[in-house]
C-alpha atoms as one frame of an Amber mdcrd trajectory, in Angstrom:
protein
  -7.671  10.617 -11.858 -10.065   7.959 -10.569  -7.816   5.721  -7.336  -9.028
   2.399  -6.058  -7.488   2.498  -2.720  -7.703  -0.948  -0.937  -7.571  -1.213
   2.650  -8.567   2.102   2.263 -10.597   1.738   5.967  -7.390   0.526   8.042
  -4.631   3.066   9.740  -2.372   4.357   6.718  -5.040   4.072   4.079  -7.211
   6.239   5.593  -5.442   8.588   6.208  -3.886   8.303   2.897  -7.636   8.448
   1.485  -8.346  11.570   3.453  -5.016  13.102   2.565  -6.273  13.087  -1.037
  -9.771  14.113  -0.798  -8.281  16.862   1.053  -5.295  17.974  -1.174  -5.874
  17.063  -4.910  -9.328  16.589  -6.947  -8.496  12.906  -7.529 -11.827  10.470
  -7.498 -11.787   7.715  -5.074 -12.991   4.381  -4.497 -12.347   2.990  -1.300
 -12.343  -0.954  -0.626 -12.063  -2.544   2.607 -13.061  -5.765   4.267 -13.187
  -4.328   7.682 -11.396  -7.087   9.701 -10.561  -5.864  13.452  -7.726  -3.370
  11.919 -10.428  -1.737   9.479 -13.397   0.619  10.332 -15.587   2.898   8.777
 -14.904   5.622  11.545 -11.838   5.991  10.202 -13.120   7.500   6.953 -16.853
   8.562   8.329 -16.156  12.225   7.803 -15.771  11.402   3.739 -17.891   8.589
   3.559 -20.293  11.165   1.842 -17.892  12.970  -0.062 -18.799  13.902  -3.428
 -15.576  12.251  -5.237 -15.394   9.014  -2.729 -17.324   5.765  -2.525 -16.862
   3.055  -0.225 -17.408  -0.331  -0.528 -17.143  -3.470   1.727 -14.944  -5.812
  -0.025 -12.117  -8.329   0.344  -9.437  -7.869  -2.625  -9.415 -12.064  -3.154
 -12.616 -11.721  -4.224 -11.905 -11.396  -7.979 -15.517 -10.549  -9.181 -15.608
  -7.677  -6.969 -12.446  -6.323  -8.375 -13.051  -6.914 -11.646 -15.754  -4.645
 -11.302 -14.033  -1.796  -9.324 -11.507  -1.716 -11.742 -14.051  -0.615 -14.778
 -13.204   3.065 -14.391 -10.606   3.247 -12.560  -7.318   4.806 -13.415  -4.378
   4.096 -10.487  -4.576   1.503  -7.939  -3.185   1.620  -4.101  -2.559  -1.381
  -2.694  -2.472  -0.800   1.485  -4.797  -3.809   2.174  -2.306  -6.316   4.228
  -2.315  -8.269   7.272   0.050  -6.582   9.307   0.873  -7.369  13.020   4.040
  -9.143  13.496   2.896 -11.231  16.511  -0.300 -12.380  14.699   1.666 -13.335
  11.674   4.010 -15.544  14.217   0.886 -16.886  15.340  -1.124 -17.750  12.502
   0.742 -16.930   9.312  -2.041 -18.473   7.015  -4.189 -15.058   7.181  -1.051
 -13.140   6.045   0.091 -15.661   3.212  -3.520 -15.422   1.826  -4.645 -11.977
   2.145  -1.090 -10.107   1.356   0.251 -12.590  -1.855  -2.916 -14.125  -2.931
  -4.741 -10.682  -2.576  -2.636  -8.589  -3.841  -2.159 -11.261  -7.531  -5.931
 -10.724  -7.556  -5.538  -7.115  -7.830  -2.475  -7.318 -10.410  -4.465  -9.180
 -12.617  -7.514  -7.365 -12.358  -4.716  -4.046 -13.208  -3.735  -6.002 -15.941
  -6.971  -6.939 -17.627  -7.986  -3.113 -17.050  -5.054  -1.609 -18.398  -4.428
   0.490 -15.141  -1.906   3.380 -15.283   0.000   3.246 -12.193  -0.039   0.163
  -9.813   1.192   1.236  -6.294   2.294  -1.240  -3.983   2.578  -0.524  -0.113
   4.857  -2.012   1.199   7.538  -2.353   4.812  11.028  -1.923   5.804  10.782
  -5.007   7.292  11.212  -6.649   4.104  14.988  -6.040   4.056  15.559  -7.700
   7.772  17.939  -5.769  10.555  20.838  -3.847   9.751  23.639  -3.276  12.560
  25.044  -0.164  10.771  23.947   2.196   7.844  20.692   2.192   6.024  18.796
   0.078   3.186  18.903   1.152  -0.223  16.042  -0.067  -2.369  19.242  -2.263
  -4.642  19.569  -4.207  -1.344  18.365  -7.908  -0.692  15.319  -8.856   0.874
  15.833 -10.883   4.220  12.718 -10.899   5.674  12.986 -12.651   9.328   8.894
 -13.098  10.626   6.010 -14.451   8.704   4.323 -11.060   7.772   7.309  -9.231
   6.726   7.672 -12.947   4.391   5.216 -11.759   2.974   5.219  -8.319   2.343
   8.556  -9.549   0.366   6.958 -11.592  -1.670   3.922  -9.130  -2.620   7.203
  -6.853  -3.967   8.447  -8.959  -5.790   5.539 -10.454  -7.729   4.102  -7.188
  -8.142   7.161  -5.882  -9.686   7.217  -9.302 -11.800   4.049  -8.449 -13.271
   5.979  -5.027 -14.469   9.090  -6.833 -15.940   6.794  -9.756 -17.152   3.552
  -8.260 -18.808   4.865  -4.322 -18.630   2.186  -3.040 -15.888   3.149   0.153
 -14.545   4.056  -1.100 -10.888   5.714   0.671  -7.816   6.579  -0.427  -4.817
   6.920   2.068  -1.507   8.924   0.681   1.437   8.303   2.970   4.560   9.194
   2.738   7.780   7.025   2.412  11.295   4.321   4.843  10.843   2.303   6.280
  13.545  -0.257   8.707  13.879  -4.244   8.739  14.115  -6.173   6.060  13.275
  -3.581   3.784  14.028  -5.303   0.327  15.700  -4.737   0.770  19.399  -2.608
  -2.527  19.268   0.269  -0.974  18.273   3.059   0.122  19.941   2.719   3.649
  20.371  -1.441   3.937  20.629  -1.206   0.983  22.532   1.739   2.723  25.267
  -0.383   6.016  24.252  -3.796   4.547  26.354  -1.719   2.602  28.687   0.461
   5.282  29.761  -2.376   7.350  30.589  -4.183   4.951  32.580  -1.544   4.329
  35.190  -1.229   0.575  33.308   2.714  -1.056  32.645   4.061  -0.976  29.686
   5.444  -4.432  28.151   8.585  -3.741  26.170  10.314  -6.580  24.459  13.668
  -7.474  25.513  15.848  -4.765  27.282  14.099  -2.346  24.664  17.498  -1.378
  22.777  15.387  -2.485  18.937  15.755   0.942  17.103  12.905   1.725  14.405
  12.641   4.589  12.090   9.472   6.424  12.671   7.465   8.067  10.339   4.141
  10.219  10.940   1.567   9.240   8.698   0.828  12.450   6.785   4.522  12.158
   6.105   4.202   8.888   4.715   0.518  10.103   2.229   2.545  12.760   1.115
   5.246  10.231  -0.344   2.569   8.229  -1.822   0.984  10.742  -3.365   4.517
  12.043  -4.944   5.127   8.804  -6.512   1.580   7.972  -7.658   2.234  10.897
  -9.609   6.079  11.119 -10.537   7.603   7.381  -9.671   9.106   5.625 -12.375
   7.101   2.165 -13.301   9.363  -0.962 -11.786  11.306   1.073  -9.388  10.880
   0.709  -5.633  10.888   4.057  -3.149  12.098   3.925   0.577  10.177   6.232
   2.716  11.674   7.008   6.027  11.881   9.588   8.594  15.416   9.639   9.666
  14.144   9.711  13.313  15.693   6.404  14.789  14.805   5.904  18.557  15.312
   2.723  20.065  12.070   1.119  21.807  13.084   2.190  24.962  13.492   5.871
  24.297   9.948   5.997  22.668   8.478   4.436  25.589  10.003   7.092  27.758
   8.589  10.314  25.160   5.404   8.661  25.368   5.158   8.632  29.154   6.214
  12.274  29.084   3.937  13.166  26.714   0.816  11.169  28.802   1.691  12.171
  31.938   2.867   8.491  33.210   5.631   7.313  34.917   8.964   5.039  34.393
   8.153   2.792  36.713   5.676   1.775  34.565   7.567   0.202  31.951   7.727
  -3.775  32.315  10.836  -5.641  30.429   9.251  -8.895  28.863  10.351 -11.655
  27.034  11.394 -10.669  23.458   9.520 -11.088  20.109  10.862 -14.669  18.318
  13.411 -13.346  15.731  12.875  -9.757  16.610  15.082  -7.523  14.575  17.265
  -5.303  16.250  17.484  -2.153  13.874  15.664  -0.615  10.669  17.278   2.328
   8.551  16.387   3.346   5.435  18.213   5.699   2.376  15.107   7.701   0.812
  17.902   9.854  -1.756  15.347   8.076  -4.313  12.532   9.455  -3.248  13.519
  12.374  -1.961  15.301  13.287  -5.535  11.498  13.714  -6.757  10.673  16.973
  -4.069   9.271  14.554  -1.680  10.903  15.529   2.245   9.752  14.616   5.965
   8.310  17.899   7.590   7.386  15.925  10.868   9.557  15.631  13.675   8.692
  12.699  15.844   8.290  15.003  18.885   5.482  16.658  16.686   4.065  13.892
  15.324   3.666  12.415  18.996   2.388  15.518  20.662  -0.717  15.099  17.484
  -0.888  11.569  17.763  -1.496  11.660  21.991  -4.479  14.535  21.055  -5.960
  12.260  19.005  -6.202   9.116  21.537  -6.709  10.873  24.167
């Protein structure tokens, strides 16, 4: 199988593009328009590989598509805008590059007649849940401008399935983490901080509660449904390790050596949701299981920055 992977040069998609090179003899073309969150260190150990080829590319740019798409079979979709304090920021970026950006690539999938269109997608789309966890049936309340969205990327995606019959799926995962992350986020970010003797700004009085899910985790799930998920059905992929903010703050400063008093309360995030859960009986009814614990995938993720 030839994959176009886009954003294939940003935190999960390289790893994802790595996880492939590495495990199955799938071809791969890698697209990426290296903003801040993309580099080409995080794929320079395959950027000679014998079955990948990378080019610089934005997906909006429909001639270049168009043209990647020739002979290719499957298509990943990870190329997003994704920092929710950016997005509150400036949300143009995030309206343009993750709905315009990703209709360029569904129609470029259509015209090609692509086999299996998979969408990457966030458990943010769903909004905060006090008690229980998402199913993929449930509604989509997103509550910031880049989880907005990431919603509506879904659901056109999966409109181009219902509408003109392309082979679409959607994956909903929770908060990865793991290398190649972009050190702006929460856990390389506290990671580097921690071990510098520097505070730590958590939002609030830290009780938000994400699911966490190491990366490799996360490729492995992708990989699974590229291969086995149902066209027009949408996967949650989650961990099952819920830790609120505070408590990963605290297992990071273990793991770096810091200290408590270096966490600093701040003033919270504007509509920050309070708690993400997701039900992954869906995917995991296709063989697909976590085998990460979130004390493991820390203890990797610290070796790796620093």
């Amino acid at each position: 199988m030839h994959v176009l992977v886009t954003g294939g040069a940003g935190f999960i998609g390289s790893n994802f593009v790595h996880y492939l090179l590495e495990q199955t003899d799938h071809s791969i073309t890698t697209v990426d328009a290296l903003t801040y969150a993309g580099s080409t260190n995080n794929i320079s150990g395959v950027l000679d590989h014998d079955r990948h080829e990378f080019v610089e590319g934005d997906i909006r740019d429909s001639n270049l598509i168009d043209d990647l798409l020739i002979d290719v079979d499957a298509v990943v979709n990870f190329a997003a805008e994704s920092h929710v304090d950016r997005s509150i920021d400036d949300a143009e970026p995030f309206v343009s590059t993750n709905v315009e950006g990703t209709r360029v690539l569904l129609d470029g999938a259509l015209d090609h007649d692509i086999e299996k269109f998979v969408q990457i997608s966030t458990d943010e789309v769903y909004g905060t849940i006090e008690s229980g966890s998402f199913s993929e049936e449930d509604s989509l309340t997103p509550r910031n401008p880049y989880s907005a969205t990431k919603a509506s990327a879904d659901l056109l995606a999966l409109s181009y399935h219902t509408t003109h019959g392309l082979p679409v799926v959607v994956t909903r995962s929770s908060n990865n983490y793991g290398p190649r992350q972009h050190r702006e986020k929460l856990i390389p970010k506290f990671l580097t901080r921690a071990a510098a003797g520097d505070q730590l700004p958590v939002y609030g009085d830290g009780s938000n509660v994400r699911e966490w899910l190491y990366v490799e985790d996360n490729c492995r799930a992708v990989e699974t449904v590229l291969g086995e998920g149902e066209s027009g059905e949408v996967y949650n992929i989650g961990s099952g390790d819920e830790l609120t903010n505070l408590e990963v703050t605290e297992k990071i400063l273990s793991v770096a050596g810091g200290d408590t008093d270096q966490i600093e309360f701040v003033e919270d995030r504007p509509g920050h949701d309070q708690r993400y859960s997701l039900n992954t009986a869906k995917i995991r009814s296709l063989g697909w299981e976590p085998n990460w614990s979130f004390e493991e995938g820390l203890r990797a993720t610290a070796k790796h920055y620093l």
